[in-house]
C-alpha positions in Angstrom: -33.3 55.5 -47.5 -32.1 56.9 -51.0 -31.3 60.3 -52.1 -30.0 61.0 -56.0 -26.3 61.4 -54.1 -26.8 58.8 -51.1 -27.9 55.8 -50.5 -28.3 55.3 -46.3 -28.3 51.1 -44.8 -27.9 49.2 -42.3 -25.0 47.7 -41.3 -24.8 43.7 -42.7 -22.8 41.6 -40.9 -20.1 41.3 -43.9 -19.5 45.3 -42.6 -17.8 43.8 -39.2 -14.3 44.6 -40.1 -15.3 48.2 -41.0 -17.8 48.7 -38.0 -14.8 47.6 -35.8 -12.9 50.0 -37.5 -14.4 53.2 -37.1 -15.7 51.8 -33.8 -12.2 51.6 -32.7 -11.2 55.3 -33.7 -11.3 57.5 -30.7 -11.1 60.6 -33.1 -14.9 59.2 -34.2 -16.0 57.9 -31.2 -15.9 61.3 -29.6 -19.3 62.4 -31.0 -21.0 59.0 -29.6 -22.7 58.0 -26.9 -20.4 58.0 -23.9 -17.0 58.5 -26.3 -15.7 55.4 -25.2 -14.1 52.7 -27.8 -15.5 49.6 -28.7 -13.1 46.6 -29.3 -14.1 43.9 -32.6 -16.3 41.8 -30.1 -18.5 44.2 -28.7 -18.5 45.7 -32.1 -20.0 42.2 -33.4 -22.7 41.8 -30.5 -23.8 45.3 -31.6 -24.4 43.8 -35.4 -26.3 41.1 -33.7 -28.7 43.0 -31.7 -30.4 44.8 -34.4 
């Protein structure tokens, strides 16, 4: 999806590092699901399920 300010994607499996990142932060993962932290592995089986 594309706006004239934002462009909205998917997350390619060359975003691993920052996916595991941001799924790492507790500050961020507050406002998800259950709030709990995800550690680089199960951050990479999330890219692979989609």
């Amino acid at each position: 999806m594309e706006t004239g300010r934002l462009t909205l994607r998917g997350w390619p499996n060359n975003d691993l590092d920052a996916l595991a990142a941001i799924n790492a932060d507790p500050k961020v993962m507050r406002y998800i699901m259950d709030g709990s932290m995800r550690d680089r592995r199960q951050s990479a089986e999330g890219l692979q399920k989609r």
